[in-house]
N, C-alpha and C positions, 0 to 999 in steps of 0.2 A: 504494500500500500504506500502511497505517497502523502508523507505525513510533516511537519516540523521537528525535528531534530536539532543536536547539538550538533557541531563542528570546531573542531580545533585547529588553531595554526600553527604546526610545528615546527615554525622556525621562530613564529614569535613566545611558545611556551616556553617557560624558565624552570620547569621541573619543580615548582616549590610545594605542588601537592593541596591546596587551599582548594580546589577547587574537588578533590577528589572527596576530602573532608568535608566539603560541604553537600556532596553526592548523597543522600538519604538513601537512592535504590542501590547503591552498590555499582552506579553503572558503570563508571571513572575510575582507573587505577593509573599508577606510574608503569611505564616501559621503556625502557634505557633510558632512564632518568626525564623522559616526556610525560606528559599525561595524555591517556588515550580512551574514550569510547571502546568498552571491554565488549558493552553486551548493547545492541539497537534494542531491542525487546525491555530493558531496564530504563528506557531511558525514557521521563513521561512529557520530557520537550516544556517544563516548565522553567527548566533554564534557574535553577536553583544556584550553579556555581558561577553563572557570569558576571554577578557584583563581585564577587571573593577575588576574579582574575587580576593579577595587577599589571599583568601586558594590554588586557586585552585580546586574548592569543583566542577567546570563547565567543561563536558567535552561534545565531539561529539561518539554518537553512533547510529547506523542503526538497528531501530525495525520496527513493524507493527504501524504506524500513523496514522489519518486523513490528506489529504492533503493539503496543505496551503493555507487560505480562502482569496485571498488576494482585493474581494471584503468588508467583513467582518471586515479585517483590516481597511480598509479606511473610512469603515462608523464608527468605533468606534474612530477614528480619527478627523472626521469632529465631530462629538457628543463632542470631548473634547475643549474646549474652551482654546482661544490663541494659540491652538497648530497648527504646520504648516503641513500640510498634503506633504509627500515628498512620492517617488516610493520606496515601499518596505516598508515603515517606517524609512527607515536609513537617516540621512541626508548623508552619504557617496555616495550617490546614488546620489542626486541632479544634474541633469543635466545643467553646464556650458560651455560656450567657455570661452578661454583664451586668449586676446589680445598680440600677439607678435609685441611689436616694430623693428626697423630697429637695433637695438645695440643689441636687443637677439640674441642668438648663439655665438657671439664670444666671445673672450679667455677673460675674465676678472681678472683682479688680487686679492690677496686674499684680499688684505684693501678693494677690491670693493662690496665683499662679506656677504651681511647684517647677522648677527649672528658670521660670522664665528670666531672660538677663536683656537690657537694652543694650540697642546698639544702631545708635546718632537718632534716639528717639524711638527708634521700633525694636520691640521685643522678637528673640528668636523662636517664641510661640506665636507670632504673626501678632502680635497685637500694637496695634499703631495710638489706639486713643487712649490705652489703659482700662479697658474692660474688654471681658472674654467672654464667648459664649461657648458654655459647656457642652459636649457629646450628648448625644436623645439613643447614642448605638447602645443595643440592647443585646450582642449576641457577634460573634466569629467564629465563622468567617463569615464574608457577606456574598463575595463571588458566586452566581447561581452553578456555573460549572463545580464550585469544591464545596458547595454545602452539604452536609448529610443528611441524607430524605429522612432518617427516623430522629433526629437531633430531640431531643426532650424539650429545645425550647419552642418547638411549633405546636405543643399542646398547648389548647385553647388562643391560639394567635391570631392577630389582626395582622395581616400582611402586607407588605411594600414591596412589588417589586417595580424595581426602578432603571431606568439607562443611567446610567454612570456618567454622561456629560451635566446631567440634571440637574447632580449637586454644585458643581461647580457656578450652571446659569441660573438659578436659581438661591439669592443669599440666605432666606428663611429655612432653608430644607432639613435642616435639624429639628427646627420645634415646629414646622406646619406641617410635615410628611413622617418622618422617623419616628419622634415621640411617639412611643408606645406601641411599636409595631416591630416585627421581626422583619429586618433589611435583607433585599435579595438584588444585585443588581449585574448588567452586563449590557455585552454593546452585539446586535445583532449583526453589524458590519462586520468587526472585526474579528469576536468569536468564532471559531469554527463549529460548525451543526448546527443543530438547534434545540433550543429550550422545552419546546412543548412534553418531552417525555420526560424529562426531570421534574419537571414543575403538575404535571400528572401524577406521579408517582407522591410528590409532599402531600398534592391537595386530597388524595386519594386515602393515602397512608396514617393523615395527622388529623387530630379534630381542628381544622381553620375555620375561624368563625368571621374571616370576610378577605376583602382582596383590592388593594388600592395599585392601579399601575400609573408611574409616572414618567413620562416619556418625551423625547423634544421633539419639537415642529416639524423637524427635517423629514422626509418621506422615509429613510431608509429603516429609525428610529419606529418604524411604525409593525417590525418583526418583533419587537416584546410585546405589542399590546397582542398580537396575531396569536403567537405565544401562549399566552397566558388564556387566551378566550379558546382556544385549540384544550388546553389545561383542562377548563371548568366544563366544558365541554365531557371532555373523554374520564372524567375524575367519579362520574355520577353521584354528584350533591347537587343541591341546590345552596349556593356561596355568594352573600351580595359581592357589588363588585362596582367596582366603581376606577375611572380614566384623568388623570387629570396631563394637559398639555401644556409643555414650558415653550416659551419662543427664544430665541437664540439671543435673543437679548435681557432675558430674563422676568418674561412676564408670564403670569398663569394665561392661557387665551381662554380655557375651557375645562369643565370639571364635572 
């Protein structure tokens, strides 16, 4: 099959191994003092060691593969001693809720702000005026690709799934969309496949008690809403549901 993979430049790899390290499937080992792509089958193209490279020698390219064995990985997982068996192999993956108290969300000021340090007025937690506005995320991973259909926090959830340029165009999206909802989001563009049999499988699987999708103007953006109505559809409930649309400039047009 023709899939996304890793690729290495062997003349720019420096043998330092960081990247093998940072391999969770095992896919990456040293050979004569290079680093190589042991097994294509291992490999789940998530591209876990390309920040760790410090040549650069690690890049993403589309050949013919083996598919990704991702039973294969998990038994050579559990065969590894100490090591904790996580989805995918990444710990980025691990499936969390996130406790929101009563004082998350509102405006906090910047001394309130654990880390944050000025610098020529603006804080390196983004804050320019000296108040922050708190996370509404209730749960990770958020990625519809790596969430897990049975994850414990989709019992009794009010759902978000949303395009990822969203949050960006849109400044409210913490406390008018998030707030109190389990976040699911992705780009139909750019993702490969599609959503609707993941998102079948949660709505099917978990007691959801409704479904907000938010999405932007562009035509292409209009595959999560497709998505998701494909979902509630094939899921057999009946699941309110409701559309809301952002414009690229950052306005609701419709909800």
């Amino acid at each position: 099959m023709i899939r996304k993979i890793i690729h290495i430049d062997q003349e720019l790899c420096n043998g330092c191994g960081l990247c093998v390290d940072a391999c969770h499937e095992g896919a990456m080992g040293l050979v004569e003092g290079r680093a190589k792509l042991l097994r294509d089958d291992y490999c789940d193209g998530l591209g876990n060691c390309l920040p760790v490279c410090p040549t650069g020698a690690i890049t993403f390219e589309e050949r013919e593969a083996a598919a990704y064995d991702e039973a294969a990985v998990l038994a050579l997982q559990e065969a590894r001693p100490g090591k904790k068996v996580l989805p995918c192999g990444c710990p980025g993956t691990q499936a969390r809720a996130i406790e929101r108290h009563s004082g998350i969300g509102k405006e906090t000021s910047e001394s309130e702000v654990p880390g944050a340090v000025s610098v020529s007025g603006t804080t390196l937690s983004g804050v320019s005026s000296g108040t922050c506005q708190m996370s509404e995320l209730c749960q990770w991973p958020v990625q519809i690709k790596l969430v897990p259909v049975n994850a414990s926090y989709f019992n009794c959830a009010h759902l978000l799934v949303s395009a990822d340029c969203a949050a960006y165009a849109y400044g409210n999206f913490h406390s008018d969309f998030i707030k109190n909802k389990i976040t699911l989001i992705g780009c139909p563009k750019l993702d490969e496949g599609d959503y609707s049999e993941k998102l079948t499988a949660i709505l099917k699987e978990n007691d959801i008690k409704s479904v907000t999708v938010v999405r932007m103007e562009v035509p292409c953006c209009g595959g999560i809403e497709n998505a998701v109505k494909t979902a509630l559809k094939g899921c057999g409930k009946m699941i309110p549901w409701q559309v809301a649309v952002i414009s690229t400039d950052g306005r609701v047009l419709e909800t």
